[in-house]
Structures are given as C-alpha cells and as structure tokens.
LOKOL-969666 format. One record per atom (N, C-alpha, C, O, CB): residue in three letters; x, y, z. Coordinates in steps of 0.2 Angstrom, whole numbers, plus 5000, padded with zeros to 4 digits. Glycine has a CB too. Example, Ala and Ser with C-alpha at 12.3 -4.5 7.8 and 13.67 -1.06 7.14 Angstrom:
ALA506649725039
ALA506249785039
ALA506649845039
ALA507149835042
ALA505749785045
SER506449895035
SER506849955036
SER506450005039
SER506750065040
SER507049975029
// end
This chain:
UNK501041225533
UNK500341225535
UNK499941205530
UNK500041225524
UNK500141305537
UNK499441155531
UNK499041115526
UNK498141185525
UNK497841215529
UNK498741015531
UNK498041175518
UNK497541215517
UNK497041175516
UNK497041125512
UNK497741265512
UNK496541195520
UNK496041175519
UNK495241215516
UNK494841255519
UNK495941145525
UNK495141185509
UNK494541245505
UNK493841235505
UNK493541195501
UNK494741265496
UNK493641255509
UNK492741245510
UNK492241275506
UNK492241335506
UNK492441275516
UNK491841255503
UNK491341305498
UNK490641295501
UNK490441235502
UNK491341285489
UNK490341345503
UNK489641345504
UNK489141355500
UNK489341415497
UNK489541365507
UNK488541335498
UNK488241375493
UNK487541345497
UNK487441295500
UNK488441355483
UNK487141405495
UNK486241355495
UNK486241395502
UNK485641395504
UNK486241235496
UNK486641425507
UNK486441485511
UNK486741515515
UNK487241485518
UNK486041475513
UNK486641565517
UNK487341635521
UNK487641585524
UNK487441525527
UNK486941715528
UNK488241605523
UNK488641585530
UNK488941635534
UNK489341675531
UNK489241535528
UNK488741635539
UNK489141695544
UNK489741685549
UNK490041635547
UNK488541725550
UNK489941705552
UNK490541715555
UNK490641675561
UNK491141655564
UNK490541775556
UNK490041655563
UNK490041605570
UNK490041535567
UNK490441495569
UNK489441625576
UNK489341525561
UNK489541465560
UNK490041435556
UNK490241375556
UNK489141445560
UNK490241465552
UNK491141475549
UNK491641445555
UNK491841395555
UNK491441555547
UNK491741495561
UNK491841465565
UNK492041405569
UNK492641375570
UNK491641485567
UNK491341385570
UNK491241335573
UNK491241275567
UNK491141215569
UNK490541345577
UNK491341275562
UNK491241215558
UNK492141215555
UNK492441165552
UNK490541225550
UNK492641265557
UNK493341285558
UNK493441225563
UNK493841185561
UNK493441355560
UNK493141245570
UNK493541205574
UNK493541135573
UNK493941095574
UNK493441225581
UNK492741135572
UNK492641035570
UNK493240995565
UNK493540955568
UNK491541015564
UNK493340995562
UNK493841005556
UNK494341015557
UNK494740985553
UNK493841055553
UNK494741055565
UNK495441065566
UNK495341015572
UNK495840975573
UNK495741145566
UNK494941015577
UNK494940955581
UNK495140875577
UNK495140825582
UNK494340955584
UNK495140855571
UNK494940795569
UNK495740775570
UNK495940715570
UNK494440785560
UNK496140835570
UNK496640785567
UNK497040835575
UNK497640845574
UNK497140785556
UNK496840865581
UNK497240875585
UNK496540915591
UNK496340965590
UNK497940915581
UNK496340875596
UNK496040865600
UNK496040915604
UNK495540925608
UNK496140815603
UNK496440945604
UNK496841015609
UNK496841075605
UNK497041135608
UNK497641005612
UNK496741065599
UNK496641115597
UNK496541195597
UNK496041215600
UNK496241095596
UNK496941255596
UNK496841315598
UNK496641355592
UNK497041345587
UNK497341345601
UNK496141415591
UNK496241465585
UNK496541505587
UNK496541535592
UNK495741505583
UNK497141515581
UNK497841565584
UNK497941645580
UNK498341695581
UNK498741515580
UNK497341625574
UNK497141685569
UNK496641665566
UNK496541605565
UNK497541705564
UNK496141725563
UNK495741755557
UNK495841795553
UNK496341825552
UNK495241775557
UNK495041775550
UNK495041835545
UNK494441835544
UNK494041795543
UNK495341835538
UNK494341895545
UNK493341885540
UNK493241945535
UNK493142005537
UNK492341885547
UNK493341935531
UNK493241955524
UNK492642015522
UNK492742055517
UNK493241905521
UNK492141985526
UNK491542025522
UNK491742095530
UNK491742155528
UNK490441965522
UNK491842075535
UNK492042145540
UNK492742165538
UNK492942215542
UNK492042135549
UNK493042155535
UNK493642165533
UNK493942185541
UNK494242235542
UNK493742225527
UNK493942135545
UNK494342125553
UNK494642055552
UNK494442005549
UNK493742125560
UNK495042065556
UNK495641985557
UNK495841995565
UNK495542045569
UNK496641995551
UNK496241955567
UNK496441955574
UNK497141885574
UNK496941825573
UNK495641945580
UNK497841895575
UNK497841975580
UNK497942025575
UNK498342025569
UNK498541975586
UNK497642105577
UNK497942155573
UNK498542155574
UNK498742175580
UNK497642205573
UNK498842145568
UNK499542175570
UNK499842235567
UNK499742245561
UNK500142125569
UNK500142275569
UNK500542345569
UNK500542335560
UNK500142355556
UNK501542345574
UNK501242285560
UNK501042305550
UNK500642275546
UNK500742215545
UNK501642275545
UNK500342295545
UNK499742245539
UNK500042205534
UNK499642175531
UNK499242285535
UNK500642185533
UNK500842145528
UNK501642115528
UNK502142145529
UNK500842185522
UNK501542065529
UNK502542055529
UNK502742005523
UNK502541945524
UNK502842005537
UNK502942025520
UNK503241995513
UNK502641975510
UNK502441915509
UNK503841945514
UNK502342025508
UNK501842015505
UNK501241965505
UNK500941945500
UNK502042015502
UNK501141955512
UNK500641935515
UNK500341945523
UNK500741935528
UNK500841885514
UNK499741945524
UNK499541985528
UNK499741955535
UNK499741895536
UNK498941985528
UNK499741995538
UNK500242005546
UNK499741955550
UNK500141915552
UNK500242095549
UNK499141945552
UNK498641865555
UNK498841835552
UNK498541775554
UNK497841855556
UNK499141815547
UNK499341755542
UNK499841735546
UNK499741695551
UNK499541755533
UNK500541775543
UNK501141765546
UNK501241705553
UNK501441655555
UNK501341835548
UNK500741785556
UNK500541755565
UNK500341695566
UNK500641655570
UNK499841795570
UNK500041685563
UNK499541595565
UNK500041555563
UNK500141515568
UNK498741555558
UNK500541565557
UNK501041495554
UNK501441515559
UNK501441475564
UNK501441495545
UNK502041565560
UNK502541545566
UNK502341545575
UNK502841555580
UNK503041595565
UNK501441535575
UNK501341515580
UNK500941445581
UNK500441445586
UNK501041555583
UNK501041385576
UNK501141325578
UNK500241315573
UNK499841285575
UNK501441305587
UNK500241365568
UNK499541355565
UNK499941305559
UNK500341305555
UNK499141435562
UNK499341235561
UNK499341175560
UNK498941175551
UNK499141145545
UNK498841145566
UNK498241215552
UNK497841215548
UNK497641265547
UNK497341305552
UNK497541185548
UNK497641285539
UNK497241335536
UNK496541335533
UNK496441305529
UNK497641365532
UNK495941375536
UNK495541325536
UNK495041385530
UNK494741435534
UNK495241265545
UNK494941385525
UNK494741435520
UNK494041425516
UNK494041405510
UNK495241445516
UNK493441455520
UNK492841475516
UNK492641495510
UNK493041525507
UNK492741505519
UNK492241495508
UNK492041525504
UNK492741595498
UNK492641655498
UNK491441565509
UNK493341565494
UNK493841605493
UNK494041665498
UNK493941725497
UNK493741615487
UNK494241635503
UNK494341685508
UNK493741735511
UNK493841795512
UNK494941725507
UNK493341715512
UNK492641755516
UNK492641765523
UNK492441805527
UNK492041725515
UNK493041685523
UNK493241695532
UNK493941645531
UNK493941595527
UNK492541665540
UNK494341665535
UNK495041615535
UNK495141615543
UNK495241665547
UNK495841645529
UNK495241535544
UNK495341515552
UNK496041495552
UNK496241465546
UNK494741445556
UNK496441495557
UNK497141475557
UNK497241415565
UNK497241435571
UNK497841565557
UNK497141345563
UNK496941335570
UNK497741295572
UNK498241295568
UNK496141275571
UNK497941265578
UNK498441215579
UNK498141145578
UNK498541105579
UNK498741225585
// end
C-alpha cells in the first residue's frame, strides 16, 4: 500500500473535507475507486470498528483497508484523519 502525506496549514480542516480531497487523490490513479477504511483522530472513531483494536501491533481499520485491496493510504495532517481507498 503507497502512503500518501498531506499537510494543511492556514485553516481547520474537518472531516468531510479531508474526505472529499481523499477521494480526488485516490480516483487519479483508479476511477472506481472505493473507501475501505478510516480514521479520524480528533473523534478518536475509525470504521470498520473491529472487535480487536490492534493486530500486531497495528490498528484493526488499518489491517482491514490493506487486506481489502486498500490501494492507498492517504494521511492528513500526521494522522488527524487517515483514508484507506482502492
């Protein structure tokens, strides 16, 4: 999975348009694009919740996104929000 590190500065960034500037970004290189996981960091919520919160020492929506064909990691502000798209 290729990481991709966004920094914003100069004003809030919230959760939707994190989002939406995620999917522009993961469409460039795959048209069909799906979001397979998050994170958002400042609600401390992810999806999917899964049962364990950690699997070998990394969080359980991480896991999920890479062995469900997540393409790109696409990471805000040092993880403030993290998108996992195909």
């Amino acid at each position: 999975m290729q990481n991709i590190l966004v920094s914003i500065t100069g004003t809030e960034l919230d959760f939707d348009s994190a989002r939406g500037m995620a999917f522009s970004l993961a469409e460039k290189g795959n048209k069909d694009t799906s979001l397979v996981a998050w994170h958002d960091g400042i609600k401390q919520k992810h999806s999917p919740c899964c049962v364990r919160c950690e699997l070998g020492g990394r969080p359980g929506w991480e896991v999920y996104g890479e062995n469900h064909q997540g393409r790109l990691m696409i990471i805000f502000n040092d993880r403030q929000y993290v998108f996992i798209h195909t």
